[in-house]
VOGU-3710 file (C-alpha; in Angstrom, 3 decimals, decimal comma):
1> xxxxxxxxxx> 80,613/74,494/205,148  80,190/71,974/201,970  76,954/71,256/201,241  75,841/67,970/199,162  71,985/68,735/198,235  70,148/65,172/197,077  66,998/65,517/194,317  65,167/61,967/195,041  62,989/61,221/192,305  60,990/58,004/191,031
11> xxxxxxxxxx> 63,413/57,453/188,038  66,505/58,915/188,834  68,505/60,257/192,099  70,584/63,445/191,433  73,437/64,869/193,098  74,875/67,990/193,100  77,695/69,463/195,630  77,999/73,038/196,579  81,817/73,380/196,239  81,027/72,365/191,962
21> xxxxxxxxxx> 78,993/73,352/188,902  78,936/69,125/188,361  75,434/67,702/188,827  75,500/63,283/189,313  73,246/60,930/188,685  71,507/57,151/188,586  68,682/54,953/188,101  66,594/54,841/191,092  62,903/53,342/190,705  60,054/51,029/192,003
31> xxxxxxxxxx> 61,663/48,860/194,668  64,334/51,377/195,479  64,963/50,863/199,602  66,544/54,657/201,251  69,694/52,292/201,952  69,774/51,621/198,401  69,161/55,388/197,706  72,080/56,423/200,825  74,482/53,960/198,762  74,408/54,871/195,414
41> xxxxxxxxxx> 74,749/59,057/196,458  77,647/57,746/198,576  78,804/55,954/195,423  78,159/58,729/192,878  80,011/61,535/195,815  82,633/59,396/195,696  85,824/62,051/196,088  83,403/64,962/197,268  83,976/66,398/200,541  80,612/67,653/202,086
51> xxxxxxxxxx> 79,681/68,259/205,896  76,023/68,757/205,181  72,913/66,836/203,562  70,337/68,616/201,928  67,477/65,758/201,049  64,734/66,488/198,488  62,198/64,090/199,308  59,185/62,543/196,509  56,485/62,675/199,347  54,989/64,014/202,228
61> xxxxxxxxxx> 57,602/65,784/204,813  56,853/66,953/208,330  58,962/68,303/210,921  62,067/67,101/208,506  61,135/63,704/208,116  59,117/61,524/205,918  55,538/60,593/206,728  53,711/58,995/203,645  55,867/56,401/201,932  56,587/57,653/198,717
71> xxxxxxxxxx> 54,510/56,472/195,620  57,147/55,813/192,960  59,893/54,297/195,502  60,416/51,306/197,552  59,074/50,906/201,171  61,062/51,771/204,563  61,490/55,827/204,101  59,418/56,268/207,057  61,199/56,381/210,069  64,612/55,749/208,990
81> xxxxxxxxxx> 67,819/57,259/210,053  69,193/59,119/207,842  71,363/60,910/209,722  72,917/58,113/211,181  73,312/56,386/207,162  75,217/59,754/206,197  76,840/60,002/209,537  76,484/63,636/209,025  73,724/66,201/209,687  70,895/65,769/207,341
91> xxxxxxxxxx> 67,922/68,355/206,192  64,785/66,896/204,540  61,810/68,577/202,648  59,741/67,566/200,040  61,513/67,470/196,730  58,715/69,880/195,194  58,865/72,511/198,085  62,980/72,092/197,891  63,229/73,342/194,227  60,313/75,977/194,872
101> xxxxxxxxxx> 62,385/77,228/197,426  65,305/77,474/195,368  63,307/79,392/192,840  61,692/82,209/195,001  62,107/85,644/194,102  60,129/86,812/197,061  56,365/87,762/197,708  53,526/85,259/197,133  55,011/82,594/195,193  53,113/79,317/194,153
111> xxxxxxxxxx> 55,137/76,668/192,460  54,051/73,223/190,421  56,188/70,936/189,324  55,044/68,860/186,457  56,453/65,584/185,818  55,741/61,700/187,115  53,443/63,310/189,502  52,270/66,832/189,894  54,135/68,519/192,841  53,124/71,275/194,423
121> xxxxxxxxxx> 54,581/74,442/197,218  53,932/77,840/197,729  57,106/80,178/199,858  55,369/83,384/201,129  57,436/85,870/203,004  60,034/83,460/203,501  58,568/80,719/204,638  58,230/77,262/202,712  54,696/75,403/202,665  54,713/72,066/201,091
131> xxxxxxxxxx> 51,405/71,652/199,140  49,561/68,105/197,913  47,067/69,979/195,519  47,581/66,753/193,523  44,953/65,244/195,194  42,315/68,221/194,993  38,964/67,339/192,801  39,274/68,801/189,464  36,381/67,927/187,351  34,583/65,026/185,975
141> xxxxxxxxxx> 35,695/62,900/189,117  39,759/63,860/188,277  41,614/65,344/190,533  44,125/68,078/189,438  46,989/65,317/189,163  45,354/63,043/186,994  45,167/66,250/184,578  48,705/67,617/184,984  50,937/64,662/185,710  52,684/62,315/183,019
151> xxxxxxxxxx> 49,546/59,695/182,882  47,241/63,048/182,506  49,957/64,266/179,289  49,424/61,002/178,030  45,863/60,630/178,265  44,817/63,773/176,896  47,647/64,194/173,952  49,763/67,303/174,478  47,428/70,056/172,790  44,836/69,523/175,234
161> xxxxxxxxxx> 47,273/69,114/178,731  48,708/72,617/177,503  45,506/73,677/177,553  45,003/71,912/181,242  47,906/73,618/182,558  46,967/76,710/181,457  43,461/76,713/182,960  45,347/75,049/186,217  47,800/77,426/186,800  45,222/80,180/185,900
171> xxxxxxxxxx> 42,798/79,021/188,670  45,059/78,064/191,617  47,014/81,419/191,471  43,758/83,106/191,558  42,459/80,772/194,599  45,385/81,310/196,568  46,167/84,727/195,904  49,930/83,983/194,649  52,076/87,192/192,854  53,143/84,462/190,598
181> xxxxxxxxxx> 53,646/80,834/189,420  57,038/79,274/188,487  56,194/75,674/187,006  58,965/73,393/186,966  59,801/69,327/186,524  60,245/67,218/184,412  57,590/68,090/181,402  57,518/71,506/181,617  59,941/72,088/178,700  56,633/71,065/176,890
191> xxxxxxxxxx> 54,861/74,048/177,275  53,955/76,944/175,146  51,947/80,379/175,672  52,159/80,448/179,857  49,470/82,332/181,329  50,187/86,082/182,608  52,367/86,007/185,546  53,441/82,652/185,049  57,496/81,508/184,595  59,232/78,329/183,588
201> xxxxxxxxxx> 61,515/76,812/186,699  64,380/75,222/185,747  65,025/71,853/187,693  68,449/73,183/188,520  66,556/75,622/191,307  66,125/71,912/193,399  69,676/72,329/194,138  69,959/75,945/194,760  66,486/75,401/197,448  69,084/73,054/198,776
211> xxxxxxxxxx> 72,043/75,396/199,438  69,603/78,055/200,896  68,406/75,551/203,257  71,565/75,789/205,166  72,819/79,196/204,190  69,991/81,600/204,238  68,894/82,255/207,971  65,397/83,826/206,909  64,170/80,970/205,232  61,782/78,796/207,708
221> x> 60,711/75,097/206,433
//
């Protein structure tokens, strides 16, 4: 079975099969329709043979399907087919949870993925638990997205997100009682000095989440 795993994100749309080491990608961006999205994969597989989808999704997922339009897309995710626009079988979880998953070494594991947004998923014992502690209070009115995502970087100056992160990860391993932290996305090349039991992802994983998706049998979503 060839797999084709999908990382949907508010910039770009990457592609990677399982038969290659090759990762593709585009533009995607603000008014970006799923048709849109379902062409240009179709476009950039072009000469790939895959049976399966694996979809990493920039929102809320339930029951393998979208059910909050995403924030950085266009409209019309919600309640489309995508099955029937691949005309294959098609798995979907939220793009944060897929890469967690694909960076689990077992145990208690919380992941954050830093970048546009701050993305969130913990995987304990096996099974995957998409997160939205983006939208959590923080302090002085903030939740802990407007600290940790891009605007947050940019408002505070990098010194001081560090610092955020730090205090961040520190707290919500502690809260939910995680063996450890892997933060991935985007900006976390950026950081320095990671808290104890705290490892950089690499935004790779996304694609390897999406291979165990269909391969691993113990993994529930």
């Amino acid at each position: 079975m060839e797999i084709l795993v999908v990382d949907v994100g508010g910039t770009h749309v990457k592609i990677r099969a399982s038969s290659g080491e090759e990762i593709r990608r585009a533009p995607s961006g603000p008014i970006a329709t799923p048709q849109q999205i379902i062409d240009t994969i179709l476009k950039l597989a072009d000469h790939w043979r895959f049976d399966v989808i694996s979809l990493g999704y920039p929102g809320e997922v339930r029951g393998g399907r979208p059910t909050l339009e995403p924030n950085h897309l266009g409209r019309g995710w919600v309640g489309f087919d995508f099955q029937l626009a691949f005309r294959r079988p098609v798995k979907i979880i939220n793009d944060a949870a897929m890469q967690a998953l694909g960076s689990y070494q077992g145990g208690r594991m919380l992941f954050l993925g830093l970048g546009t947004g701050l993305g969130s998923a913990m995987v304990v014992d096996n099974v995957v638990q998409p997160m939205e502690l983006s939208k959590l209070p923080y302090k002085n009115g903030f939740t802990f997205g407007d600290f940790l995502r891009q605007s947050g970087k940019e408002r505070l100056g990098l010194p001081a997100w560090r610092q955020e992160v730090a205090a961040v990860t520190t707290l919500l391993r502690a809260a939910l009682v995680a063996d450890y932290v892997i933060v991935g996305g985007g900006n976390a090349y950026l950081l320095r000095g990671l808290p104890p039991h705290t490892q950089l992802g690499n935004n790779a994983n996304a694609f390897e989440g999406g291979f165990r998706l269909w391969r691993d049998p113990e993994i529930r979503v």
